[in-house]
N, C-alpha and C positions, 0 to 999 in steps of 0.2 A: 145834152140829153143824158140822163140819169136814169140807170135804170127802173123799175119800181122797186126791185126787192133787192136794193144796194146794201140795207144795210143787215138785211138777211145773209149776201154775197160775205160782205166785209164780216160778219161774224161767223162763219162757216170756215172762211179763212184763219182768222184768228186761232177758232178751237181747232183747226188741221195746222197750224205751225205750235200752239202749246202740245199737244197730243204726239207731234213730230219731236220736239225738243225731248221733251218725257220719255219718248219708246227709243230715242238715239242715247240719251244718258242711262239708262237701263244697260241699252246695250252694250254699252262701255263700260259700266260696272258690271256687267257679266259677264265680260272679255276679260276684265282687268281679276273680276273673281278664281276665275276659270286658270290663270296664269300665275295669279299668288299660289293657288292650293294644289297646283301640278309641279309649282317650287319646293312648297311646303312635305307635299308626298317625295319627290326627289329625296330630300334632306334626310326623309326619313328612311327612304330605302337606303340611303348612303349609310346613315347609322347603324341599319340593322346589319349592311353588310361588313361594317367596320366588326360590329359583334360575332358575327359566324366568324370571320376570318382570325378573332381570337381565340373563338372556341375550338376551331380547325387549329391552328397551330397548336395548344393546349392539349388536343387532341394526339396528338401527332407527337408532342415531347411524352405522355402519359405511352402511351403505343410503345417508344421509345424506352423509356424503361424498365417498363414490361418485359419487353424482347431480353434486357440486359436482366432481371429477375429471371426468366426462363435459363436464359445460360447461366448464373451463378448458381441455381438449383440443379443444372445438368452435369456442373461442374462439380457439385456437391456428389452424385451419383458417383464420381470416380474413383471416391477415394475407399478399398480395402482392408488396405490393413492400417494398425496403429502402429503410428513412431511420433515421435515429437514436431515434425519439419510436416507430415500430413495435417497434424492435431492445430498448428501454429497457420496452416495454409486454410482450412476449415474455420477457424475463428476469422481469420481476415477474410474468407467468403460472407460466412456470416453479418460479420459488421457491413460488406458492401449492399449486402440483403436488405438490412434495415434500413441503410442511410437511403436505401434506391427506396423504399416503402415511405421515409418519411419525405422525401421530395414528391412522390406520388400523393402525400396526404396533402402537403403543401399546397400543391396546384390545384387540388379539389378544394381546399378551402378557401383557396385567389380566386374562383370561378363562381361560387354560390349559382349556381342552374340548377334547375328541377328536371334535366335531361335526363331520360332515365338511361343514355349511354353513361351521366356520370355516377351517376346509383349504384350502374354495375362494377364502374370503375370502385367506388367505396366497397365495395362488398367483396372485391379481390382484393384490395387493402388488408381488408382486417381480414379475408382469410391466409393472405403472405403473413399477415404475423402471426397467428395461429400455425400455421407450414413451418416457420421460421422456428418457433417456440418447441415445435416436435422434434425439428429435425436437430437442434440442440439437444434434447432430451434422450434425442438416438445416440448422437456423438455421444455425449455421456454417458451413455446404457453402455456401451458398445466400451468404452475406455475400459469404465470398469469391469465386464466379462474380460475382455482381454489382460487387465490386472487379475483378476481373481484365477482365470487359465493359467497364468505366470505364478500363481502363487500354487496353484494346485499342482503344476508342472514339476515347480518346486519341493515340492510336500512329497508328491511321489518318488522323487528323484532322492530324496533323505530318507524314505522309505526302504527304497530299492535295495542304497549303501549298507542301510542299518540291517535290513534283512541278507543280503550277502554277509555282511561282518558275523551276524549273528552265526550264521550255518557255517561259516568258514571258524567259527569258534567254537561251536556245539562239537562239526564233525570236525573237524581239525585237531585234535586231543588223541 
């Protein structure tokens, strides 16, 4: 015995195991989607942090020389008077100035960022060498007033002689 609407039965069937197959393979490709592109963002958080963590270190060497530019400029402060052994100790500051500036230009050029941390970093750059450029321009200022005191020192001092000589010749008669 058959029932009347067998083949109603048997097709209702059918379209519930294709309709089955269909919503189970979806699901599996939205599982399998779901698990590529939580890889794929992984990968990418991985990269971005391998990036900070160069820019941190970069960070961190720029910081670094900095600190060492503050001390050669504080050390630059010390020095008073002129002799040769200050003027000789002042150019080797100097030259460490620069060389620490252009290892700071260096690493700003290895980094290409639009950080505007490294903006500021370029913008102390070129004002250390602008600092640098002055504070030569002092040392030199300052050399020469200290030559020209020594000459005028001098001057007065053949004055002095000449005018004692003079009087001790005038009245001395």
């Amino acid at each position: 015995m058959k029932p009347l609407n067998f083949n109603e039965i048997r097709k209702s069937y059918q379209i519930f195991a294709i309709n089955f197959i269909i919503l189970v393979t979806f699901s599996i490709i939205c599982i399998f989607m779901f698990l590529s592109a939580s890889a794929h963002q992984y990968q990418i958080l991985e990269n971005k942090v391998r990036q900070t963590d160069v820019m941190l270190s970069r960070r961190k060497e720029i910081n670094q020389l900095t600190d060492q530019l503050l001390q050669r400029f504080q050390q630059l402060t010390k020095y008073n008077s002129i002799s040769s052994e200050e003027l000789d100790n002042q150019s080797i500051i100097m030259e460490d100035i620069q060389n620490i500036n252009f290892r700071i230009k260096d690493i700003l050029k290895a980094q290409q960022s639009d950080a505007a941390s490294f903006r500021l970093y370029q913008k102390l750059t070129d004002d250390v060498t602008q600092m640098a450029g002055i504070q030569d321009s002092l040392n030199a200022t300052r050399f020469q007033i200290e030559n020209i005191r020594g000459q005028l020192q001098t001057c007065l001092n053949t004055n002095q002689s000449v005018e004692g000589k003079l009087k001790a010749g005038i009245f001395g008669r």
